[in-house]
C-alpha positions as CSV (number, residue, x, y, z in Angstrom):
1,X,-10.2,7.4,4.3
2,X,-9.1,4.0,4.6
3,X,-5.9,2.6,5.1
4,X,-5.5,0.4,1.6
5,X,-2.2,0.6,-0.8
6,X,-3.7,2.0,-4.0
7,X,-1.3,0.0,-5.6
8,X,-1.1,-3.3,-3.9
9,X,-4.1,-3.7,-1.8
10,X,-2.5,-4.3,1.1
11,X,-5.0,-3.7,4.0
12,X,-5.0,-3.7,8.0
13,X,-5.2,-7.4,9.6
14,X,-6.9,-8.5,13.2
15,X,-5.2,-10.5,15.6
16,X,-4.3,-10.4,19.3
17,X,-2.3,-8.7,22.1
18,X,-1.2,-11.3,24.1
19,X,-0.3,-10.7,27.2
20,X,2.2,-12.5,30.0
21,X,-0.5,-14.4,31.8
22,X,-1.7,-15.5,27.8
23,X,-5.3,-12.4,28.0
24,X,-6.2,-11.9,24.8
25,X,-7.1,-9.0,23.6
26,X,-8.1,-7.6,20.2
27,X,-6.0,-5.5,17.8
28,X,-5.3,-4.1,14.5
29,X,-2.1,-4.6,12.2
30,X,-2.1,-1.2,10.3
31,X,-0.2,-1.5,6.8
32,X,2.9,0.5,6.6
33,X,1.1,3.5,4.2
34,X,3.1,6.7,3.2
35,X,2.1,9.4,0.7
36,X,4.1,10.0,-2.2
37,X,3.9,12.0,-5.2
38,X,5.3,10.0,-8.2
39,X,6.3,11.7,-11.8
40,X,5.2,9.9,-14.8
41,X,7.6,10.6,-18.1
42,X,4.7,9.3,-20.8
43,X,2.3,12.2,-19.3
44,X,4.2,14.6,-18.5
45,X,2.6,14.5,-14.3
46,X,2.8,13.9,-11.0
47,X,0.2,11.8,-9.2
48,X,-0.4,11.5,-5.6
49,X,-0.5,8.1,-4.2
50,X,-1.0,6.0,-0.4
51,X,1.1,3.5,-0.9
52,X,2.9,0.4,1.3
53,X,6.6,0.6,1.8
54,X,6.7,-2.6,-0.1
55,X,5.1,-1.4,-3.4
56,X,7.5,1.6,-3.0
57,X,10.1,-1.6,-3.2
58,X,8.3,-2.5,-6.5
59,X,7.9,1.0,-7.2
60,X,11.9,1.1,-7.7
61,X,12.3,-2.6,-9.4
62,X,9.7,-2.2,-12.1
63,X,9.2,1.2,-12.6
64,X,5.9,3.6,-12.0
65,X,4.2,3.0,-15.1
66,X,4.7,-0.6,-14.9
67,X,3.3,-0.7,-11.2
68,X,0.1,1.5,-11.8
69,X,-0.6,-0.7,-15.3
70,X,-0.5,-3.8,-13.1
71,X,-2.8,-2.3,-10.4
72,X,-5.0,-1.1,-12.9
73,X,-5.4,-4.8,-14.4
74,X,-5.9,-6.3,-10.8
75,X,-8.2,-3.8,-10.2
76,X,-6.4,-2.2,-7.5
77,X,-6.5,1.4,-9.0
78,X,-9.4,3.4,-11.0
């Protein structure tokens, strides 16, 4: 499985390892993913998402519902 935010988006980025006499080498920049299980009031479940440590930010400013209706819009989640 990939590592995307379900919520966000938020994917892994390329750039370089530099090193002291300036080699470059190629690298990945992982997103920051954890799993979490998130309970939502208006149906009564829990549902099991990867998400970034900043949506979890989002998460607790907006609210669950609020996050997963705007990922839904941006196309984000199914």
């Amino acid at each position: 499985m990939s590592r995307v935010c379900e919520l966000t988006g938020k994917k892994a980025m390329v750039g370089n390892n530099v090193s002291h006499a300036m080699n470059r080498t190629k690298r990945k920049f992982n997103a920051n993913l954890v799993k979490k299980r998130f309970y939502i009031p208006e149906d009564d479940s829990w549902v099991t998402l990867k998400v970034s440590t900043s949506a979890l930010k989002t998460i607790n400013k907006i609210g669950i519902t609020a996050a997963i209706k705007d990922a839904k819009s941006k196309g984000f989640l199914k």
